[in-house]
C-alpha positions as CSV (number, residue, x, y, z in Angstrom):
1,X,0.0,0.0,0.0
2,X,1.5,3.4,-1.2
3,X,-0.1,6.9,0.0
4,X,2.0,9.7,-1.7
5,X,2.0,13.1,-0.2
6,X,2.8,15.7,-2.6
7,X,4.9,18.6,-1.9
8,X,2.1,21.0,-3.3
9,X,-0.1,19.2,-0.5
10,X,1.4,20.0,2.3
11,X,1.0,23.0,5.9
12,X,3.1,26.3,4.6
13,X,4.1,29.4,6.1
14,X,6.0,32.8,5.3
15,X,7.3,34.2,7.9
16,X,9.5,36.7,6.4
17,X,13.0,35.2,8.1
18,X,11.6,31.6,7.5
19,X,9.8,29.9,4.8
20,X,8.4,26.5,6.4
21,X,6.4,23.4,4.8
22,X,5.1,20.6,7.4
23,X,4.4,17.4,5.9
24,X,2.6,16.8,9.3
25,X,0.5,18.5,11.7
26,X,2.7,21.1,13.2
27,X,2.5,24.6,15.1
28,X,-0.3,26.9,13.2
29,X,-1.1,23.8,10.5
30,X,-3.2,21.3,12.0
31,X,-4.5,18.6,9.6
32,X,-6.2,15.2,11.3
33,X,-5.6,13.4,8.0
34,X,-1.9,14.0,8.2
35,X,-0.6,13.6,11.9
36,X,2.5,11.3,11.7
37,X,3.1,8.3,10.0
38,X,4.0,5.0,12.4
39,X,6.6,6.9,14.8
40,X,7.5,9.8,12.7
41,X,6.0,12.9,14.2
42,X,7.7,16.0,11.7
43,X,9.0,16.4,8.6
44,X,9.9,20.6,8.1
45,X,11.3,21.2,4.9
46,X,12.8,25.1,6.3
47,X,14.6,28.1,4.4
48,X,15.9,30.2,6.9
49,X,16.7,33.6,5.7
50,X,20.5,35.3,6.4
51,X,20.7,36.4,10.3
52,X,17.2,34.1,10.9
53,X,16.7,31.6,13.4
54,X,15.0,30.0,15.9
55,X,15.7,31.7,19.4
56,X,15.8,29.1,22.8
57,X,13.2,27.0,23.3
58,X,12.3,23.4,25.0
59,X,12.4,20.1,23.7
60,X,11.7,16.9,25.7
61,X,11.0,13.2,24.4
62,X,11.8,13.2,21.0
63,X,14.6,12.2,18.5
64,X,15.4,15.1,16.4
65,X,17.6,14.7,13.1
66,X,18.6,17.8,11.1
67,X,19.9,17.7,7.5
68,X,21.2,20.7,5.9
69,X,21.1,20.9,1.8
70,X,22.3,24.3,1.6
71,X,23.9,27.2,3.4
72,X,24.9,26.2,7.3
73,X,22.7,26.4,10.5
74,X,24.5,27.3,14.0
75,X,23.2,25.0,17.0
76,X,23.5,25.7,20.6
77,X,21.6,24.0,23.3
78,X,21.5,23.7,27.2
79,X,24.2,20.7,27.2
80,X,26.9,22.9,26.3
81,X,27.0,21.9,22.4
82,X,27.3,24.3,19.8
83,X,27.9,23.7,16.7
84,X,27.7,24.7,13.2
85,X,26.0,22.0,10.6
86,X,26.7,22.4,7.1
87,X,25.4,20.6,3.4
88,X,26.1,16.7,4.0
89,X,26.0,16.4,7.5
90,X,23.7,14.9,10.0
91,X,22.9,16.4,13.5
92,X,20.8,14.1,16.2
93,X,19.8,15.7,19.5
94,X,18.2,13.4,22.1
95,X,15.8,15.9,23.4
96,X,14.8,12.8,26.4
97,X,14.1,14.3,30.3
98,X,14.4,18.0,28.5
99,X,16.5,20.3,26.8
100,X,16.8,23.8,25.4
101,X,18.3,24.6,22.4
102,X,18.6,27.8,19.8
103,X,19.3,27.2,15.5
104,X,20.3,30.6,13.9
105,X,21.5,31.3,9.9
106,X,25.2,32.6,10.7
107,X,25.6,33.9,7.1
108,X,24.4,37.5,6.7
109,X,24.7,37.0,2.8
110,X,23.4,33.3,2.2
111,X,19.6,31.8,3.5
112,X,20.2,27.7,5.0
113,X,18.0,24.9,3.6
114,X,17.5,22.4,5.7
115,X,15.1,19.4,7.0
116,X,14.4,19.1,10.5
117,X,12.8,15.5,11.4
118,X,11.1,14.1,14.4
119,X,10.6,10.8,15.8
120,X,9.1,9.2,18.7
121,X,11.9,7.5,21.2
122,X,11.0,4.2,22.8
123,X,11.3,5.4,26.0
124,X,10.3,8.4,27.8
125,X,12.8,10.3,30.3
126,X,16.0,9.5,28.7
127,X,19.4,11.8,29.3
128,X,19.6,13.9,26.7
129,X,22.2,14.0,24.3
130,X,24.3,15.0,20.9
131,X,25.6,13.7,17.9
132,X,26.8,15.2,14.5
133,X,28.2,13.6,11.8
134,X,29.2,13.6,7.9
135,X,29.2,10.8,6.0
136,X,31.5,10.0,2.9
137,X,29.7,10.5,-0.3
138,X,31.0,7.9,-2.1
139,X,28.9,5.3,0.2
140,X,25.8,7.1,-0.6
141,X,26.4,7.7,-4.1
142,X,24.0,4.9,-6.1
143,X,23.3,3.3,-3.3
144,X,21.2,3.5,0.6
145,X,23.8,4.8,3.0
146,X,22.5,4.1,6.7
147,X,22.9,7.4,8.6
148,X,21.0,6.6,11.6
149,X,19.9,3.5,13.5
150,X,19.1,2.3,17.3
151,X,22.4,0.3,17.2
152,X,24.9,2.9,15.6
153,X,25.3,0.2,12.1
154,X,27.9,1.1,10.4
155,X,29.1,4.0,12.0
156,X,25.7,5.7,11.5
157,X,24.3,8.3,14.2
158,X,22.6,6.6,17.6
159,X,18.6,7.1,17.9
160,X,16.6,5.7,20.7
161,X,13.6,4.4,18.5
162,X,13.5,0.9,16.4
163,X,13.9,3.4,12.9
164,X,16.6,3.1,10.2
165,X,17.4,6.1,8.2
166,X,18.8,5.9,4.7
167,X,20.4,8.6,2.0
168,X,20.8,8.0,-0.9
169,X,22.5,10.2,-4.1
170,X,21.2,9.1,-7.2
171,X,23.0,9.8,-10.7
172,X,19.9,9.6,-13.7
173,X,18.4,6.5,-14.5
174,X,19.3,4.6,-11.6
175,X,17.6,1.6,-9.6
176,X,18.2,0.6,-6.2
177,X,15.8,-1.4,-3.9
178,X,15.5,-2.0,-0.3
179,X,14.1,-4.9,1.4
180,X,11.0,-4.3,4.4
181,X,11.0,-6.9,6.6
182,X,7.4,-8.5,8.0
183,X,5.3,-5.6,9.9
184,X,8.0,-2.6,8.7
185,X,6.6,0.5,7.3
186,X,8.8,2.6,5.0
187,X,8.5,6.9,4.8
188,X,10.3,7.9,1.2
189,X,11.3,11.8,1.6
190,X,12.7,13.4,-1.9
191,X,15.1,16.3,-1.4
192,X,15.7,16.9,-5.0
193,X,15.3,15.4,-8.2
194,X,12.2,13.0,-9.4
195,X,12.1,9.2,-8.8
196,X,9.7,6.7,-9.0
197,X,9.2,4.1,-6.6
198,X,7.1,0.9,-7.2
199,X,5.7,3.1,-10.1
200,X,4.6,5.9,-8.9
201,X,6.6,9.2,-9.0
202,X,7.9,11.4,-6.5
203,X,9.0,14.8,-7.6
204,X,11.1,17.2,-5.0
205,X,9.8,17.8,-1.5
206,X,7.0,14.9,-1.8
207,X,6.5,11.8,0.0
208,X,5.4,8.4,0.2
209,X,4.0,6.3,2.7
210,X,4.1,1.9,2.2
211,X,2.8,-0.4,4.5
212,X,1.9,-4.5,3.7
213,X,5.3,-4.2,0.9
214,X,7.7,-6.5,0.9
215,X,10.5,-4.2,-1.3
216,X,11.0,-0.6,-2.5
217,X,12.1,-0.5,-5.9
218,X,13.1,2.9,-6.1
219,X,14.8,4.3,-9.9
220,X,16.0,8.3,-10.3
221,X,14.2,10.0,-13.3
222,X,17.3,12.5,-13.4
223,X,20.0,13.4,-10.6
224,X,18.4,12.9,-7.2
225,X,18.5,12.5,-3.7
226,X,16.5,11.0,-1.1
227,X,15.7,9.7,2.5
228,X,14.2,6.2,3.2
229,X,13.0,5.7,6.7
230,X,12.5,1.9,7.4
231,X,9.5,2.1,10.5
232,X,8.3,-0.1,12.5
């Protein structure tokens, strides 16, 4: 079963510093149709204008992953990280027991493009914590590079929740597939480019939910790139 959410589809807002789309229910957009799929809560696609950001504020009881595309976002939060994340690499805050934390453009010339991703830990109350990390391109290129997992798989960021998280770059006219074991669920995100998968295309910024699949086929229509999230 295949729901695709389109891009197009999707909760917007213009904020003048920040230009937002929530795939899910979040903030101002509320949508009962589109809540969360299986454990993932929030998908913000963000452009966050030079000298923008998001001032101090609480998390608690949540895995948050952060991707930049473009430009470079400056993190600081109450555990004494800071940190600036830039195109390529991967950032996973813990929020757990609680946390505060602040995101800010540094550039004063450039905006930052970036998805910001949220899922549900297995457990609540945890100690919070930090991780950032880049991954070589050349085990992403062609093929799913595992960037995130509950045991830390090949080298891949640590998130309390039974998810895997997958990039992939794709050059045109590529296919690659991925296996879903009994009872997994599978979130396809495109960040650029158009694929199809099991058919049906996904242009940038739209999604796709499966459930009762046994395999992703998954082929580029030009140069893309994309996030699989295998769910359980």
């Amino acid at each position: 079963m295949f729901k695709v959410r389109k891009a197009a589809d999707r909760g917007h807002a213009d904020l003048g510093w920040l230009d937002t789309y929530h795939t899910f229910s979040f903030s101002s957009y509320q949508d009962s149709q589109h809540v969360r799929f299986r454990t993932l809560r929030v998908m913000n696609e963000d452009t966050v204008q030079p000298g923008g950001g998001f001032g101090e504020h609480p998390h608690e009881n949540m895995e948050i992953v952060t991707y930049v595309l473009e430009g470079a976002l400056e993190h600081k939060d109450s555990m004494g990280n800071g940190e600036i994340l830039r195109p390529g690499e991967f950032q996973r805050m813990s929020a757990g027991s609680g946390i505060t934390h602040s995101e800010f453009n540094p550039s004063q010339t450039d905006p930052v493009h970036l998805y910001q991703i949220w899922i549900f830990p297995d457990k609540k109350g945890l100690t919070p914590s930090y991780e950032q990390k880049r991954f070589d391109d050349d085990k992403m290129v062609n093929q799913l590079r595992l960037v995130a997992s509950p045991d830390a798989a090949d080298g891949s960021l640590t998130i309390h929740t039974d998810a895997r998280i997958y990039l992939a770059k794709l050059d045109t006219d590529i296919t690659i597939d991925h296996e879903l074991a009994a009872g997994r669920h599978a979130w396809i995100q495109v960040l650029r480019g158009k694929v199809t998968v099991n058919g049906s295309e996904l242009d940038t910024s739209d999604g796709m939910a499966v459930s009762e699949e046994e395999r992703l086929n998954i082929q580029s229509l030009n140069q893309a790139e994309i996030m699989v999230f295998d769910l359980p």
